[in-house]
C-alpha positions in Angstrom: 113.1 107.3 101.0 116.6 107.4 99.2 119.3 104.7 99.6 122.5 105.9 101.1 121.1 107.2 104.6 123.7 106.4 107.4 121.6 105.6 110.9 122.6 104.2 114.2 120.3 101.7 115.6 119.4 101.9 119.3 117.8 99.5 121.4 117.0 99.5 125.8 116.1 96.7 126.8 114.8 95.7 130.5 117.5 92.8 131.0 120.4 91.6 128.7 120.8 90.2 125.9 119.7 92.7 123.3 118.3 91.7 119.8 118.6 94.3 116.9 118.2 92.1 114.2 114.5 93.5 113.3 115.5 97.5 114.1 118.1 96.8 111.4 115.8 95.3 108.9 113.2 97.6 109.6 116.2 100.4 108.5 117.3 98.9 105.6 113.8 98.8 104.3 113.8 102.1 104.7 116.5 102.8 103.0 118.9 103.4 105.6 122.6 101.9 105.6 123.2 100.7 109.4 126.6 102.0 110.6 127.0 101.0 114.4 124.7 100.2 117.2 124.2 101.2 120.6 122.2 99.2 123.3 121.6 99.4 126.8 120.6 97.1 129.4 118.3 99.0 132.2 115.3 100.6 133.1 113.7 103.0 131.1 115.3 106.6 131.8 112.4 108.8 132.6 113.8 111.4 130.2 116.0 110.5 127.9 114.9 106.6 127.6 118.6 105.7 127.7 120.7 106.0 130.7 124.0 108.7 130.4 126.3 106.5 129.5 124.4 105.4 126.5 123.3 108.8 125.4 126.9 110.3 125.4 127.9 107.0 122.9 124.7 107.8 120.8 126.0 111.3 120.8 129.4 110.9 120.1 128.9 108.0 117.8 126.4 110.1 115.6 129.1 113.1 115.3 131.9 110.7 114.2 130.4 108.6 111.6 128.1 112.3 110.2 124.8 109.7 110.7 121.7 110.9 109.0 119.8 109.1 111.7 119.4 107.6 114.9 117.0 104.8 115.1 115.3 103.9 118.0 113.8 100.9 118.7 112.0 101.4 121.6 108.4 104.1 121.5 109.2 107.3 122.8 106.7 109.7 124.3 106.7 113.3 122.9 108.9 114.3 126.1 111.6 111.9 125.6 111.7 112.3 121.8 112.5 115.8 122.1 114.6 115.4 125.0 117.0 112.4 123.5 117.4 114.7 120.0 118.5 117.3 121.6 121.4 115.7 123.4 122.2 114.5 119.4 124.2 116.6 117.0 122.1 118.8 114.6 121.1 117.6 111.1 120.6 114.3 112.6 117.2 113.1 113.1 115.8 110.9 116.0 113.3 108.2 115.0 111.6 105.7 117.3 110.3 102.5 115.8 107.0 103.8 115.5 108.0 106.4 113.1 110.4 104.3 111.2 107.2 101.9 110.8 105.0 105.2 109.1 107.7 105.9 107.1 108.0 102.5 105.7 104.2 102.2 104.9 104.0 105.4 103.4 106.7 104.1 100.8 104.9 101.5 100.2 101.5 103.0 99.6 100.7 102.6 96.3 96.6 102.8 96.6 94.1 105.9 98.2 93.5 103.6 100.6 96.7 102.6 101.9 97.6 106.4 101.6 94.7 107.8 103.7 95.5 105.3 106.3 99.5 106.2 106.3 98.5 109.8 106.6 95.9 108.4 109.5 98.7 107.1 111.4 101.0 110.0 110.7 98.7 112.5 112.0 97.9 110.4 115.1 101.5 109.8 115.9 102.4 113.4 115.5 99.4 114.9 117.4 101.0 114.8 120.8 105.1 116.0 119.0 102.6 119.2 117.5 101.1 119.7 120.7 104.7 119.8 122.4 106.2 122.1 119.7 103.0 124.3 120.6 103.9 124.4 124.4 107.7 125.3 123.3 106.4 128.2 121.7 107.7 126.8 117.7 105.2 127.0 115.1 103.8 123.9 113.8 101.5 125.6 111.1 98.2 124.2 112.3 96.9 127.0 114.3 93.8 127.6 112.4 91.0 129.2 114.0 91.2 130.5 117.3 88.8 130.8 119.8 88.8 133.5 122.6 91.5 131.9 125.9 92.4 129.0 123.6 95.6 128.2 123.8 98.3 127.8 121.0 98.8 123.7 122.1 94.9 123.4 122.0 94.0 125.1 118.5 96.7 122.1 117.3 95.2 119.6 118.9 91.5 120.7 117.6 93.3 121.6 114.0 94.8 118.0 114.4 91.2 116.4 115.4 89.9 118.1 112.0 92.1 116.3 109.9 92.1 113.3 111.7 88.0 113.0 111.2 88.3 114.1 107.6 90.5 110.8 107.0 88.6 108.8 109.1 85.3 110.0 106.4 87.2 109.2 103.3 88.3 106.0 104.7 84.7 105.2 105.6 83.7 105.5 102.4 86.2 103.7 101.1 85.3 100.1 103.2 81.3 101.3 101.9 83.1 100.3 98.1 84.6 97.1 99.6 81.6 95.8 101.0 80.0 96.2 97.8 83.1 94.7 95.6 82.9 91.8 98.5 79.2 91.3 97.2 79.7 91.5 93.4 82.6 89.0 93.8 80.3 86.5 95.7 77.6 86.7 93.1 80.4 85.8 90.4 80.7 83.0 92.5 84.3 83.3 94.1 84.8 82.3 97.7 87.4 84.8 99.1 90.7 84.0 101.2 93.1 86.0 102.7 96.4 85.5 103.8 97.3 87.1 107.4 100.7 86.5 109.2 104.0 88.4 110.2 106.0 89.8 107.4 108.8 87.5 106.0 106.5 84.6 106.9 106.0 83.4 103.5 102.6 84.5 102.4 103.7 86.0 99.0 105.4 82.7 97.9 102.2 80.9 99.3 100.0 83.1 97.2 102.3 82.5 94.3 102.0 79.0 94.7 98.1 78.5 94.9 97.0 80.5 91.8 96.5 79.1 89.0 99.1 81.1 86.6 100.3 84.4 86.5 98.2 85.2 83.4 95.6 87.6 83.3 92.3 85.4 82.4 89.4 86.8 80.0 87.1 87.1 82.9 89.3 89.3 84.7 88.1 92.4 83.5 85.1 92.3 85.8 87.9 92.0 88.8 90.6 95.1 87.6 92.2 94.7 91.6 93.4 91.1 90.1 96.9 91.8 90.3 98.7 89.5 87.8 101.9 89.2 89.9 102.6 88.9 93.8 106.0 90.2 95.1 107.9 87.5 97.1 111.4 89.2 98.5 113.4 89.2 101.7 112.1 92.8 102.4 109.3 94.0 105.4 106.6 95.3 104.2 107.1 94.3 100.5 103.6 93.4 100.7 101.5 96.7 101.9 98.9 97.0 99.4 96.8 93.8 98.8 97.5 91.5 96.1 94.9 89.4 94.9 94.9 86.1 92.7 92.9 83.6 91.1 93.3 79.8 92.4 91.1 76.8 91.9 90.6 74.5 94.8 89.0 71.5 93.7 85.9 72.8 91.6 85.3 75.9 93.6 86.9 79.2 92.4 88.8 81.5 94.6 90.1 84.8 94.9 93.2 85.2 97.3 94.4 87.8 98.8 97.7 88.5 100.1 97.9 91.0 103.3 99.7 93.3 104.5 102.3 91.8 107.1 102.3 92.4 110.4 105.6 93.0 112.3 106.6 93.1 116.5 105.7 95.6 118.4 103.2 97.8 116.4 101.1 99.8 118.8 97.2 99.0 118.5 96.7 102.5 117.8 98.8 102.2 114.1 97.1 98.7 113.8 93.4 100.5 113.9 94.4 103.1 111.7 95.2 100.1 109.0 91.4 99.2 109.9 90.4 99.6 106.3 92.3 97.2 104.7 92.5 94.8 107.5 88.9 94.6 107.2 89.0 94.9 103.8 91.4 91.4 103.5 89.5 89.7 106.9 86.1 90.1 106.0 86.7 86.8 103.8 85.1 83.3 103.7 88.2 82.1 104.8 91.6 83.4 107.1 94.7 81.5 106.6 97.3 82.4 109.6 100.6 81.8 107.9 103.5 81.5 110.5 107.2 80.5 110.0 108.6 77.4 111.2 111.9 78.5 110.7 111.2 80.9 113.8 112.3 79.8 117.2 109.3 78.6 119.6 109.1 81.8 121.6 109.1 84.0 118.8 106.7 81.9 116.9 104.4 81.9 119.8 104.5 85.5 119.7 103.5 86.3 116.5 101.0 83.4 116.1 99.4 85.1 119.3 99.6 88.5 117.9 98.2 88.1 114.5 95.4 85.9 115.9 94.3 88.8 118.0 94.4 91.5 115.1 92.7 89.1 113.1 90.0 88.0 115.6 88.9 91.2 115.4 87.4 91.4 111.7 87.5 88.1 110.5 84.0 86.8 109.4 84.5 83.0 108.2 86.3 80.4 108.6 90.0 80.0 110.1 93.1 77.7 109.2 96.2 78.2 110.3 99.4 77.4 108.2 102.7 76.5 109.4 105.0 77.3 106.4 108.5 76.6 105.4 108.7 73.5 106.6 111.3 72.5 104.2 113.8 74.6 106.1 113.0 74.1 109.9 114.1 72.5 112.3 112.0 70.9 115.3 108.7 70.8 113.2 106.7 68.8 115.9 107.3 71.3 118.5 106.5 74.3 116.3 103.1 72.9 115.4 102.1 72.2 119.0 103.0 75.9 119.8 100.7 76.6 116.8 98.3 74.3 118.1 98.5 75.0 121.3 98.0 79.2 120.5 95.2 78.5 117.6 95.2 75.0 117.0 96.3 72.4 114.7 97.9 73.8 111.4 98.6 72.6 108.5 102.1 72.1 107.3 103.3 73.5 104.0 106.0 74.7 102.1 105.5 77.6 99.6 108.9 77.0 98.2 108.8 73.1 97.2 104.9 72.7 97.2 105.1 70.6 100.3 101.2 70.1 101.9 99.2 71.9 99.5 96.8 69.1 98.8 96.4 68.9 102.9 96.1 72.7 102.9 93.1 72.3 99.9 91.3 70.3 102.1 91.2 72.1 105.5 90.3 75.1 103.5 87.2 73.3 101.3 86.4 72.4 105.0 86.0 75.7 106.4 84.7 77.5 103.0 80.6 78.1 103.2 77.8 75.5 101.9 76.9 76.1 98.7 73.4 75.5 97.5 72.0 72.9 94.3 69.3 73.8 92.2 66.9 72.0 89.1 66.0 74.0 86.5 64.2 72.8 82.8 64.4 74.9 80.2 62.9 75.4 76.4 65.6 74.8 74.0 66.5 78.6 73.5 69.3 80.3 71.9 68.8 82.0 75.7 68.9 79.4 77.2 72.1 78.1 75.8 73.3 81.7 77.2 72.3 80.7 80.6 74.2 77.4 80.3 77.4 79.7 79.2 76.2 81.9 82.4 76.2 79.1 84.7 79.5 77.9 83.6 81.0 80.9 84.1 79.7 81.5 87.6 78.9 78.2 89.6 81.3 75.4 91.3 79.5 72.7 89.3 77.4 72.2 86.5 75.4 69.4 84.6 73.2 69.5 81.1 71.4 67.1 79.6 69.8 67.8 76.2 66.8 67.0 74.7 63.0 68.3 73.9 64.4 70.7 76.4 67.5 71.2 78.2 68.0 70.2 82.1 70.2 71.9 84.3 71.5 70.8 87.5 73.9 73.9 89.4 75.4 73.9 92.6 77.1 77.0 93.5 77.6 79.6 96.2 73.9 81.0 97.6 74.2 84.2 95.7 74.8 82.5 92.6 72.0 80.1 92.8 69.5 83.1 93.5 70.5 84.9 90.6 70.4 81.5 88.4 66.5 81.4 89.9 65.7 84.7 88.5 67.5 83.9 85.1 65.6 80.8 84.9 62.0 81.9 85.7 62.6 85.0 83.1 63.1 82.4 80.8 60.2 80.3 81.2 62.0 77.8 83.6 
């Protein structure tokens, strides 16, 4: 979206007082400028969300001030939607937070992936809007085919389903590739983590801080998703396609990835339809839960329970979680027993200063998976001597002695350590 949109922010909340600091963030990552605000304490109105009172404001406000937009931040049925924009001056659109959400991923989507889930979530947000046009007798352009007594809001909904399943293929396909780049990273003999959390919690910085430089390496052409950079600003969703680094952690070799973050009140219905690259970023040997300690306790407790849940559901290995920017909170022994509490004990860090990285090294190396050792005793070989460069370039640890032949002791990750046994034995070993 282009800068210089004008919007409103709205917010109803059930009691008093009301907190628009994310509604406006969320807008100005959008690209909107935020002119006024209008917010209501009372129970939901059954069709306009908003009581009278705070619909005339909306209204009036929007006609004064020539706003491109009214932002809700509440989720609005198709019903109300359609009901609260039409009591708001023409050429001004209505947005709830939802679709304010959409249209922030979308600009961000820089990958097929993250595009086919956007479009995902756009179609399954706009199903039941189509489906309402239908009824109001507008064309939506998604008739299609018609089958005899079907009516106009039905061939949507079934021209909607079509599209929605087509996505859903190409998507499937897409997590097929991931499994198998999951697999070839493995038997390079990387152990993967992945950085989950709410957005603004720190994870780029964190990511910036573990890798080992910013410089692409000569091994990284087997890995072209290495991105050589991670974005750290003060921006939602700066992070929505992966970024992935290099970090050593003692003398195992990793490859981080930094996730998408996750932000208050998505719907679980936008979360599955990011399914790909949560599972994608999840499926790791390791999870690191990154929350801010600069939050309050409630919120904190919030969005630690939140993200544990959305993770829960595709993480694979092990778990840490990470209480970062510690350097600039307050009451650090009460945030980590709300951590602890919620997920258990974290460890404290700062991504700024460097503060607990060596502690964070540890818990990590704790949680990673066993790696196996081998033996192996070779002919001296110019082959062999390739095996040796092989092993150095693939396993956590590696010892040769040489002689009337060459000895070789490897520990590595499992998948390693098998292909090393094939080498070998081709060899004569």
């Amino acid at each position: 979206m282009s800068g210089n949109q004008t919007a409103i922010v709205a917010q109803r909340v059930d009691e008093s007082p009301a907190d628009t600091g994310e509604i406006r963030a969320l807008a100005e990552s959008a690209g909107y400028e935020v002119i006024d605000e209008v917010t209501q304490a009372r129970a939901p109105h059954p069709g306009h969300e908003f009581g009278a009172g705070a619909v005339a404001e909306l209204r009036e406000t929007a006609a004064e001030i020539d706003a491109d937009a009214v932002l809700v931040d509440n989720d609005l049925d198709a019903n109300r939607a359609f009901a609260l924009a039409d009591q708001i001056p023409d050429g001004t659109a209505v947005k709830d937070r939802k679709r304010l959400v959409i249209d922030i991923f979308g600009e961000r989507a820089a990958t097929r992936r993250s595009q086919l889930e956007v479009r995902l979530a756009e179609l399954e947000y706009e199903l039941p809007r189509a489906e309402e046009r239908a009824k109001r007798g507008e064309d939506v352009g998604r008739q299609g085919f018609k089958s005899a007594g079907e009516s106009p809001a039905s061939q949507v909904r079934a021209a909607y389903k079509r599209e929605i399943a087509h996505v859903a293929d190409e998507l499937d396909g897409i997590a097929d590739a991931d499994a198998e780049n999951r697999e070839s990273r493995h038997e390079a003999g990387f152990d993967l983590v992945a950085l989950a959390g709410y957005t603004n919690a720190g994870k780029s910085t964190l990511l910036r801080r573990l890798a080992d430089d910013h410089a692409v390496g000569e091994n990284d052409h087997r890995h072209g998703d290495v991105d050589g950079v991670a974005e750290s600003r003060d921006q939602l969703f700066t992070t929505l396609n992966t970024t992935t680094r290099r970090a050593t952690l003692g003398d195992r070799r990793l490859l981080v990835t930094d996730t998408v973050g996750f932000v208050s009140g998505l719907p679980h219905w936008l979360v599955d339809s990011f399914e790909s690259t949560l599972s994608s970023a999840y499926r790791a040997d390791a999870v690191l839960l990154v929350a801010d300690a600069t939050d309050d306790a409630d919120t904190l407790r919030e969005k630690v329970e939140t993200s544990a849940d959305v993770v829960s559901d595709h993480r694979d290995g092990g778990f840490v979680p990470v209480l970062n920017k510690v350097d600039a909170a307050a009451d650090v022994t009460e945030k980590r027993a709300v951590v602890t509490e919620v997920v258990g004990e974290p460890v404290l860090v700062s991504g700024l200063d460097g503060t607990g990285l060596d502690a964070l090294a540890d818990r990590v190396a704790a949680v990673l998976p066993d790696r196996e050792s081998a033996r192996f005793v070779l002919p001296q070989s110019d082959d062999a001597m390739s095996f040796v460069s092989w092993l150095h370039d693939h396993a956590n640890d590696v010892s040769v002695e040489y002689g009337d032949s060459v000895e070789i002791e490897v520990t590595g990750r499992p998948e390693v350590v098998a292909q090393a046994r094939g080498r070998a034995e081709s060899l004569g070993g």
